[in-house]
PyMOL Python script that loads the backbone (N, CA, C, O; Angstrom):
from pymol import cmd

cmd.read_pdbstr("""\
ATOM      1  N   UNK A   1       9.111  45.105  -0.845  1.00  0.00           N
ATOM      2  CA  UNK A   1       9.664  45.508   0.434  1.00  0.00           C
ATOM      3  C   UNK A   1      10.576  44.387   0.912  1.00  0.00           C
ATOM      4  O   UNK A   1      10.153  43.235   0.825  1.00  0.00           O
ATOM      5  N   UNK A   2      11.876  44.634   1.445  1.00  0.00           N
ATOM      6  CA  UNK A   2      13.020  43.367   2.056  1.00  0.00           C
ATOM      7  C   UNK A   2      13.403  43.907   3.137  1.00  0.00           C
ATOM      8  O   UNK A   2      13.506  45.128   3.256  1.00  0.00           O
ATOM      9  N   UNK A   3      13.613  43.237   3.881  1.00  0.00           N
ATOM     10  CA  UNK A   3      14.401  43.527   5.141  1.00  0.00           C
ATOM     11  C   UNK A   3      15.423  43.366   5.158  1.00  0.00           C
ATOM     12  O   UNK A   3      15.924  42.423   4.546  1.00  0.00           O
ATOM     13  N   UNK A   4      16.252  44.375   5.990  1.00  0.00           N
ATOM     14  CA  UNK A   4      18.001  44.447   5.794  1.00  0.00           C
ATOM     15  C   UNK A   4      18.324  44.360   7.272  1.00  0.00           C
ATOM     16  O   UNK A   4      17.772  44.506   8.363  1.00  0.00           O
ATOM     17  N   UNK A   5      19.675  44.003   6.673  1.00  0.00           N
ATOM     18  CA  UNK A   5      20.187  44.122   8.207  1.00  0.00           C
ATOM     19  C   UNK A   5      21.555  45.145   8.231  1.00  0.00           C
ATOM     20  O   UNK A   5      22.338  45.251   7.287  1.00  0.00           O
ATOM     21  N   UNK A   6      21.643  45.757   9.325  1.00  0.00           N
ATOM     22  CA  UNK A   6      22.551  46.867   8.746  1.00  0.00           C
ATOM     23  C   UNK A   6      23.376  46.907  10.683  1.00  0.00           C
ATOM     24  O   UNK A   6      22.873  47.063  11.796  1.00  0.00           O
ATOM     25  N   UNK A   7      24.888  46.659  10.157  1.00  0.00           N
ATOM     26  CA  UNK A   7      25.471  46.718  11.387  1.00  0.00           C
ATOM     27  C   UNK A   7      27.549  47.281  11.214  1.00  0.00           C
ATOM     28  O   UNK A   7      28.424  47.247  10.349  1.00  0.00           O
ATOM     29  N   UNK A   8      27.431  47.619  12.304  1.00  0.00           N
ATOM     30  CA  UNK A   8      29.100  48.610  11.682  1.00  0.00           C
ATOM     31  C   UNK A   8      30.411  47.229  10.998  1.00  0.00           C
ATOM     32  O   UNK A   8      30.593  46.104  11.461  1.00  0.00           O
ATOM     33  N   UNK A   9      30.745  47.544  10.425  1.00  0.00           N
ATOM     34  CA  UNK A   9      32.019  46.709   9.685  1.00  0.00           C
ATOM     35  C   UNK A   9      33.381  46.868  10.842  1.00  0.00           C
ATOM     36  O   UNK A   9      33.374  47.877  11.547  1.00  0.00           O
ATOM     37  N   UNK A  10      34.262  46.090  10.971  1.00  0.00           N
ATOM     38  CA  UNK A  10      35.206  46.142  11.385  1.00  0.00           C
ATOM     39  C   UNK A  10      36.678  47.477  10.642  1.00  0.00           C
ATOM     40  O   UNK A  10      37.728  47.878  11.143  1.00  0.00           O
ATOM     41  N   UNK A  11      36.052  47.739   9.410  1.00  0.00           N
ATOM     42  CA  UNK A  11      36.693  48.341   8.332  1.00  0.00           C
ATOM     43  C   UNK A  11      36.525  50.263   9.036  1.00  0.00           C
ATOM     44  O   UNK A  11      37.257  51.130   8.558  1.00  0.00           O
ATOM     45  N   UNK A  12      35.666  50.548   9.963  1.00  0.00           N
ATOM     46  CA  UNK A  12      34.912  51.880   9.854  1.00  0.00           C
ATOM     47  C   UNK A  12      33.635  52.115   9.195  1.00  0.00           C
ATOM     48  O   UNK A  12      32.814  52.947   9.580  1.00  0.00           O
ATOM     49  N   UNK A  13      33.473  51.198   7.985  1.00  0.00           N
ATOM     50  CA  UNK A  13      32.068  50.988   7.103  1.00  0.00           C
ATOM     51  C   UNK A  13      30.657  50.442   7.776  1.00  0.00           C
ATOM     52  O   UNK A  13      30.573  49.636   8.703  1.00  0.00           O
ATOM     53  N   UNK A  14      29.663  51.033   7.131  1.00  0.00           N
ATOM     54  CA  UNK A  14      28.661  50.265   7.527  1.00  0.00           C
ATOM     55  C   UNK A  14      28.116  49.040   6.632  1.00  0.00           C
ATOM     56  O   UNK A  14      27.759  49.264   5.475  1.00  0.00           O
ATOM     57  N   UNK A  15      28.065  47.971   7.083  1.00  0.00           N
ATOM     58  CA  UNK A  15      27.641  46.929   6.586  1.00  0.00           C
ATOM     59  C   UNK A  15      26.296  46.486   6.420  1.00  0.00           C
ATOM     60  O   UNK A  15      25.659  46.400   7.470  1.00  0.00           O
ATOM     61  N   UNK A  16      25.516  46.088   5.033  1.00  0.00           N
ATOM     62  CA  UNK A  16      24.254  45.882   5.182  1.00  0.00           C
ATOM     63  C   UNK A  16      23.529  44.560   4.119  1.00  0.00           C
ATOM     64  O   UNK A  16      23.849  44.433   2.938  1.00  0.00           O
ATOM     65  N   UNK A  17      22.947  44.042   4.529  1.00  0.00           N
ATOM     66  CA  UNK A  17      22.695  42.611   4.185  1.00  0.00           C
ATOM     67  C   UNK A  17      21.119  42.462   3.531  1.00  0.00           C
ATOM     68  O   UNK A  17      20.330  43.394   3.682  1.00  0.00           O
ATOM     69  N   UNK A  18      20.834  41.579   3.006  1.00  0.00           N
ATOM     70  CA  UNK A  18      19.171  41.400   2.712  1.00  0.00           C
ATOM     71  C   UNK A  18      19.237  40.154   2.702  1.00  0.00           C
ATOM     72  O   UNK A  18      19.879  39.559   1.836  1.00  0.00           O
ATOM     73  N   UNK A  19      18.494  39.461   3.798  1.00  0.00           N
ATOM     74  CA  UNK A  19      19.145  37.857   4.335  1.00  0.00           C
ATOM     75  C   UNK A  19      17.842  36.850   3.233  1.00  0.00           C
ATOM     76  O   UNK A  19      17.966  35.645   3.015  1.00  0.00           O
ATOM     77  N   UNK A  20      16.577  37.794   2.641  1.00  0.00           N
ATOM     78  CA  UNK A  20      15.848  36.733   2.152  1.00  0.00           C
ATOM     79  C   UNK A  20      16.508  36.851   0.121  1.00  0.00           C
ATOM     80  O   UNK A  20      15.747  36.623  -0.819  1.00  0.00           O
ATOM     81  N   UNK A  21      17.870  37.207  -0.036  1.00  0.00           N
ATOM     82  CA  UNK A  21      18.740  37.112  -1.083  1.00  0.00           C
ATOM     83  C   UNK A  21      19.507  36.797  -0.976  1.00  0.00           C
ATOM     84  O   UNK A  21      20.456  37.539  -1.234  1.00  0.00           O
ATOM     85  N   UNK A  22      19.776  35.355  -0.480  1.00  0.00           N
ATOM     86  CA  UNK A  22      21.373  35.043  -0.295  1.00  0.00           C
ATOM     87  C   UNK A  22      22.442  35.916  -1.284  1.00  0.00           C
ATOM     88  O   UNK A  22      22.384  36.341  -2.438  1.00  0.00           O
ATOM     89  N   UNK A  23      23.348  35.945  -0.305  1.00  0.00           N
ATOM     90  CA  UNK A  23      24.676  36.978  -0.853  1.00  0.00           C
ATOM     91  C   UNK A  23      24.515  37.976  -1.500  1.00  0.00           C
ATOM     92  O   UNK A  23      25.347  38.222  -2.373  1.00  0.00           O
ATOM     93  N   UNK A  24      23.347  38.920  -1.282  1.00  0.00           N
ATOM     94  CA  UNK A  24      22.858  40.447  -1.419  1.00  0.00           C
ATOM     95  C   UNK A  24      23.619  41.097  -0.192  1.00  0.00           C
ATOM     96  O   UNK A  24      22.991  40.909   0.850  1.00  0.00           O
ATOM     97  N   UNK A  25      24.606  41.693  -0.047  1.00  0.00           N
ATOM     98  CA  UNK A  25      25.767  42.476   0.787  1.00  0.00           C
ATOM     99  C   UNK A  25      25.860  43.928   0.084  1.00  0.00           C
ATOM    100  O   UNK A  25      25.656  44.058  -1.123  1.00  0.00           O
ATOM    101  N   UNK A  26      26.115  44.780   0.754  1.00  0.00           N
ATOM    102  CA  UNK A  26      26.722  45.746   0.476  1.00  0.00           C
ATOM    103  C   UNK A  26      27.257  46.537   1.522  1.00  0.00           C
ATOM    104  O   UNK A  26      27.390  45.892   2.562  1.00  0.00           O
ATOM    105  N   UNK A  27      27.633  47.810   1.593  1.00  0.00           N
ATOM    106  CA  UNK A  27      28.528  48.810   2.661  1.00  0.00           C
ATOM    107  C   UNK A  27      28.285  50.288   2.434  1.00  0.00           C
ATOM    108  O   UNK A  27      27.543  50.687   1.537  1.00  0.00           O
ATOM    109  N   UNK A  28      28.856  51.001   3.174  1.00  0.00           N
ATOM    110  CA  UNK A  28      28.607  52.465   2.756  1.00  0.00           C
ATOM    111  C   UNK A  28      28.881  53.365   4.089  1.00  0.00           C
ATOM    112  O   UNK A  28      28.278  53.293   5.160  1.00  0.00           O
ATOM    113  N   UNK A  29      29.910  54.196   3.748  1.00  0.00           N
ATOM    114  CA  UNK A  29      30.897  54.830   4.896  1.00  0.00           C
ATOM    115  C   UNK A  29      29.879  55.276   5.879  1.00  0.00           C
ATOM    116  O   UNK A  29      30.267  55.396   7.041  1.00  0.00           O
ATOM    117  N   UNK A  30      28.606  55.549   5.597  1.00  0.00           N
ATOM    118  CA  UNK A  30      27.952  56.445   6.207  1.00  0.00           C
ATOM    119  C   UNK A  30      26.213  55.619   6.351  1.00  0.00           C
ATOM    120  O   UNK A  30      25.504  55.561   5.347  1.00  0.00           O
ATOM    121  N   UNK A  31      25.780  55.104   7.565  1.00  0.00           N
ATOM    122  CA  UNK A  31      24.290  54.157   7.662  1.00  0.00           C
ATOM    123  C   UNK A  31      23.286  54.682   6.361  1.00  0.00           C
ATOM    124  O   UNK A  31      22.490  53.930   5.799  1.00  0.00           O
ATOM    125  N   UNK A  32      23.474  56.010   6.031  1.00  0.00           N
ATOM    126  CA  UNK A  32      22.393  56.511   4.753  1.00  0.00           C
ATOM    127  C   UNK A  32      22.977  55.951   3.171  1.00  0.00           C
ATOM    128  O   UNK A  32      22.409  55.680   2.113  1.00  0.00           O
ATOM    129  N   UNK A  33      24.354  55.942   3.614  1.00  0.00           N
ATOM    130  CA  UNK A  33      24.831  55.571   2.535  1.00  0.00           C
ATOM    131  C   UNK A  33      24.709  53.948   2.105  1.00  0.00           C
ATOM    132  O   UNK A  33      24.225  53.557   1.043  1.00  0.00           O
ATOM    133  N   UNK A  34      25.198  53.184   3.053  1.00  0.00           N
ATOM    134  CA  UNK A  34      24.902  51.686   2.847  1.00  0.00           C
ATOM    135  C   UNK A  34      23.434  51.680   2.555  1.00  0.00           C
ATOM    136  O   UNK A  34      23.190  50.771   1.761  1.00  0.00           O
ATOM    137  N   UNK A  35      22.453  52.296   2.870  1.00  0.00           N
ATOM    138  CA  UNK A  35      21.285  51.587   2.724  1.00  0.00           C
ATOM    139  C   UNK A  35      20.680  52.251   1.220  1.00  0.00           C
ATOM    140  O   UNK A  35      19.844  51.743   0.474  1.00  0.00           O
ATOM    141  N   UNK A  36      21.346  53.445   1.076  1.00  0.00           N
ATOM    142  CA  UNK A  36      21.127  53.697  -0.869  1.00  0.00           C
ATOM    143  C   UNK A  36      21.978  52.329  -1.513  1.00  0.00           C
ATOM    144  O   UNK A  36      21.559  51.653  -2.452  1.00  0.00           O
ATOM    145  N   UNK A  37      23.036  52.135  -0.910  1.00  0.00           N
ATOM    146  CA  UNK A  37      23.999  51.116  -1.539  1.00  0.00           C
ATOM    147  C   UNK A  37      23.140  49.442  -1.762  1.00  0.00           C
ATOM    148  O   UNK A  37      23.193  48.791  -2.805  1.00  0.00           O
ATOM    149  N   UNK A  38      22.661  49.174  -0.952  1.00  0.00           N
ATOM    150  CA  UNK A  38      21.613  47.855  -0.617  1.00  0.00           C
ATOM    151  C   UNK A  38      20.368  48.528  -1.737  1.00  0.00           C
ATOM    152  O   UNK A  38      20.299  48.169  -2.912  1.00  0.00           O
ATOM    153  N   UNK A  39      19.789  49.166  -1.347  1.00  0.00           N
ATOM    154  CA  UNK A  39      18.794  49.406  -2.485  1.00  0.00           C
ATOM    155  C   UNK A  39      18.976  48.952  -4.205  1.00  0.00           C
ATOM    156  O   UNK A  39      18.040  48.449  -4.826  1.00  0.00           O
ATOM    157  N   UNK A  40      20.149  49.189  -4.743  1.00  0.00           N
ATOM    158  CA  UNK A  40      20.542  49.601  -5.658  1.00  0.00           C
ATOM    159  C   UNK A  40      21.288  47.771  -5.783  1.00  0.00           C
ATOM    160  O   UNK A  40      21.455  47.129  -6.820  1.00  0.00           O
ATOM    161  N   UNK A  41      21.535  47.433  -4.663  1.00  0.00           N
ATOM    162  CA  UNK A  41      22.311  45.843  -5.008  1.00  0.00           C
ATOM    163  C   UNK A  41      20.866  44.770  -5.189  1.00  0.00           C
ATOM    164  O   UNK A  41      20.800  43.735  -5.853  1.00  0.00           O
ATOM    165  N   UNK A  42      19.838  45.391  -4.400  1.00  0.00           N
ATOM    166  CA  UNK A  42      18.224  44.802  -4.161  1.00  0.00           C
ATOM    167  C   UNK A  42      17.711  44.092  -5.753  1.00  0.00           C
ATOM    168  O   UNK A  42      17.388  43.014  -6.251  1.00  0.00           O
ATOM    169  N   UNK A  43      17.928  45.721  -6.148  1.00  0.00           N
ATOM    170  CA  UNK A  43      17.248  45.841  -7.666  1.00  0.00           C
ATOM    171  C   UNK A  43      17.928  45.342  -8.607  1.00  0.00           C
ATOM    172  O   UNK A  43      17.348  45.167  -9.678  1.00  0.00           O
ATOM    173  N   UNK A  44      19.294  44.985  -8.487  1.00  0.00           N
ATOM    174  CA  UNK A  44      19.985  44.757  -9.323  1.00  0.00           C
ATOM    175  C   UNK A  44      20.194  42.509  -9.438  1.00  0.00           C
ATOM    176  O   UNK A  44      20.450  41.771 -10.389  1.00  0.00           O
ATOM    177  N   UNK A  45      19.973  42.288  -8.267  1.00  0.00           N
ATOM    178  CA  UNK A  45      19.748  40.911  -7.873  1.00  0.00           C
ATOM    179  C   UNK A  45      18.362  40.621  -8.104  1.00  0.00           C
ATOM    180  O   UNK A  45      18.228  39.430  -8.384  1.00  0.00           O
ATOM    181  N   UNK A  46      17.483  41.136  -8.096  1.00  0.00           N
ATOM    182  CA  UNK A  46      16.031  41.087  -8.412  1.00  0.00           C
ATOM    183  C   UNK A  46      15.909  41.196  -9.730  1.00  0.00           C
ATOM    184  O   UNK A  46      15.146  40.392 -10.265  1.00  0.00           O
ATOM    185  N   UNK A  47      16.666  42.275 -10.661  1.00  0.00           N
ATOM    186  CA  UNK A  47      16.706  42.121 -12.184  1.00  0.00           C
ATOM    187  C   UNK A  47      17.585  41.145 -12.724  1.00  0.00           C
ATOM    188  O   UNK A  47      17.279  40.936 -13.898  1.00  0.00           O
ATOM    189  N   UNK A  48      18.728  40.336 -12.281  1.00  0.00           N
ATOM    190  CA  UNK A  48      19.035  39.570 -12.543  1.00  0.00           C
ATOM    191  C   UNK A  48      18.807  37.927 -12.472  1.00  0.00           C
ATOM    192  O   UNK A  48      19.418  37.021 -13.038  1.00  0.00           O
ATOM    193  N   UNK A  49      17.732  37.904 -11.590  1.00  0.00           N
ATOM    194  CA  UNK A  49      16.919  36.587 -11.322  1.00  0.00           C
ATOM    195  C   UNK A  49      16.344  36.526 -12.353  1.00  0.00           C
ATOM    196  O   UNK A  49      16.643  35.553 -13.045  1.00  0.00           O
ATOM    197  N   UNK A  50      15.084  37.689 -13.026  1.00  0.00           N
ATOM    198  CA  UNK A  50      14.372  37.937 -13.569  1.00  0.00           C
ATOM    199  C   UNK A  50      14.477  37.258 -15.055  1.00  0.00           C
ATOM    200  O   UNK A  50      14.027  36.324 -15.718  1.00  0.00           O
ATOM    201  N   UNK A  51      15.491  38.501 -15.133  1.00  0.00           N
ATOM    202  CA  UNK A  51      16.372  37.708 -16.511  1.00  0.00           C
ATOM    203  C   UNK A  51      16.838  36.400 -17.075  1.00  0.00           C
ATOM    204  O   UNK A  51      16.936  36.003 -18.236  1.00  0.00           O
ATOM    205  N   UNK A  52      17.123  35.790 -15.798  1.00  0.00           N
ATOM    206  CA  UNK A  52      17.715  34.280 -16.207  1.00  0.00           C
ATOM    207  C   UNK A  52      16.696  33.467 -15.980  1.00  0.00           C
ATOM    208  O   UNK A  52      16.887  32.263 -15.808  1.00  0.00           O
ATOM    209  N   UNK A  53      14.978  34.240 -15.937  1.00  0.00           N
ATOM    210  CA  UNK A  53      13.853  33.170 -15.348  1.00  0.00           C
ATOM    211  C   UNK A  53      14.228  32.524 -13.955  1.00  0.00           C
ATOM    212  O   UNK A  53      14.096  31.310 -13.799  1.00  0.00           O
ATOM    213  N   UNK A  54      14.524  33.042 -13.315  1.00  0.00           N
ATOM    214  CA  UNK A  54      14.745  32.177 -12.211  1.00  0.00           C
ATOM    215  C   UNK A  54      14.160  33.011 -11.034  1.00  0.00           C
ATOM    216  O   UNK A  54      14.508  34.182 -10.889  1.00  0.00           O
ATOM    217  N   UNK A  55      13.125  32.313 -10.051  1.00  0.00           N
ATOM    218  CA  UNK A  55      11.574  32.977  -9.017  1.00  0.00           C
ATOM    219  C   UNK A  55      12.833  33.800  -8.152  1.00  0.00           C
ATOM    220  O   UNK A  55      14.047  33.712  -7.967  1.00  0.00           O
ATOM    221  N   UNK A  56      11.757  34.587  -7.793  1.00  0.00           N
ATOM    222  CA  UNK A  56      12.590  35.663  -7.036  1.00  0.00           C
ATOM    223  C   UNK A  56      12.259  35.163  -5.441  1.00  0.00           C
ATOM    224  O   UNK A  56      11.094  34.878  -5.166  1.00  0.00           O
ATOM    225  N   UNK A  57      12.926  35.102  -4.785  1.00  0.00           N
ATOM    226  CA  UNK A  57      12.410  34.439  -2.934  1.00  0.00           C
ATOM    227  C   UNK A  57      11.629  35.721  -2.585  1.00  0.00           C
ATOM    228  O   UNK A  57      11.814  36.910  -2.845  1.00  0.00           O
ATOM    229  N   UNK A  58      10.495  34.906  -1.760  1.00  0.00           N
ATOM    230  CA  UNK A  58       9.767  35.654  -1.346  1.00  0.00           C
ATOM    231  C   UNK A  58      10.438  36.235   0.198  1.00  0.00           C
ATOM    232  O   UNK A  58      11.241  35.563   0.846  1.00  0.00           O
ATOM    233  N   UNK A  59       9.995  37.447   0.579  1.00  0.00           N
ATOM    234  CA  UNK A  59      10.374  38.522   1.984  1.00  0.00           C
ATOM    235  C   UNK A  59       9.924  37.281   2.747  1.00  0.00           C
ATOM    236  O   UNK A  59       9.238  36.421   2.194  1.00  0.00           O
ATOM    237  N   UNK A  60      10.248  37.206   3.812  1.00  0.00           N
ATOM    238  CA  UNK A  60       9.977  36.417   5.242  1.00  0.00           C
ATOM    239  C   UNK A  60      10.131  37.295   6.352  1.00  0.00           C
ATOM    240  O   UNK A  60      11.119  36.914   6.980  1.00  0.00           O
ATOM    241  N   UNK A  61       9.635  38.254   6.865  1.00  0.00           N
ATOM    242  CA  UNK A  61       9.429  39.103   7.903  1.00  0.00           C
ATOM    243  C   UNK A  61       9.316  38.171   9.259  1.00  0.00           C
ATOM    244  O   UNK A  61       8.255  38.151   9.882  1.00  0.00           O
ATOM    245  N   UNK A  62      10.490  37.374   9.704  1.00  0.00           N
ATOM    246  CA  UNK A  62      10.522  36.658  10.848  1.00  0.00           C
ATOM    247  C   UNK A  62      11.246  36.856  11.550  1.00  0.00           C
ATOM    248  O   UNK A  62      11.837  35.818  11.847  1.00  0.00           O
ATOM    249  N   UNK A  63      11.617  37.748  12.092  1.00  0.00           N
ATOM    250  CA  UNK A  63      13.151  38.562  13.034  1.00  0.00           C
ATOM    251  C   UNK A  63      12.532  37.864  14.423  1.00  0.00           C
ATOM    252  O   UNK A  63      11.505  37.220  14.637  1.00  0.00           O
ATOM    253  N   UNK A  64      13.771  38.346  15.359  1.00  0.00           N
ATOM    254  CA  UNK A  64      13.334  38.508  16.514  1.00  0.00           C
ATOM    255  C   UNK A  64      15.044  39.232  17.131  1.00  0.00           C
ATOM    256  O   UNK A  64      16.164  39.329  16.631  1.00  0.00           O
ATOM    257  N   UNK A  65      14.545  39.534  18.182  1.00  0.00           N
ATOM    258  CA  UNK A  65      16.316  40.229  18.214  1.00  0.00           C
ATOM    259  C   UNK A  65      16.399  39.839  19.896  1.00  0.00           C
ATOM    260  O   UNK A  65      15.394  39.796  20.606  1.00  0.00           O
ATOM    261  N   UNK A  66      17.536  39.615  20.296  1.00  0.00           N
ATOM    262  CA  UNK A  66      17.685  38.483  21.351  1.00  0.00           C
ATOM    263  C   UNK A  66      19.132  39.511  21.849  1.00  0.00           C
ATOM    264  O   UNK A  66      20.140  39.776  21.193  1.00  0.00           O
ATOM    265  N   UNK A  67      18.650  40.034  23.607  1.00  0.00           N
ATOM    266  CA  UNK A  67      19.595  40.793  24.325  1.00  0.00           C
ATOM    267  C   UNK A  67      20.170  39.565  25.318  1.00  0.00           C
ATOM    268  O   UNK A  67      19.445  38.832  25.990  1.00  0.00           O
ATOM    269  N   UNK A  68      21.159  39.525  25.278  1.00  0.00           N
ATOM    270  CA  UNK A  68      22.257  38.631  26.022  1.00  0.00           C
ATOM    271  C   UNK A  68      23.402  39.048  26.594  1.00  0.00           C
ATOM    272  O   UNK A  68      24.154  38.237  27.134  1.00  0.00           O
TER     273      UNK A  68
END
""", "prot")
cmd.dss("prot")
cmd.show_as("cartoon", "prot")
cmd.util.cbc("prot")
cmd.orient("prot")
């Protein structure tokens, strides 16, 4: 399980992130779509750690969201 972060792009796109994978990004015209899109970048950064032996970072479920 990872936590994403998912917020509109300047482009029209939706933008969506997985902050405990550095530079795991992806997009997708449509919020259902970016987040099949992130899924699929998840697994693919997770199989590529794997491969080169190198530990996969563990989830850190530490948000907090701050109205200003």
């Amino acid at each position: 399980m990872r936590q994403i972060i998912l917020y509109p792009g300047e482009d029209g796109f939706w933008v969506v992130e997985c902050p405990s994978l550095p530079g795991c990004i992806s997009q997708g015209k449509t919020k259902e779509e970016a987040i099949i899109n992130i899924k699929e970048a998840i697994k693919g950064y997770i199989s590529a750690l794997e491969e080169d032996n190198l530990p996969v970072p563990e989830e850190n479920f530490g948000t907090i969201v701050l109205a200003v």
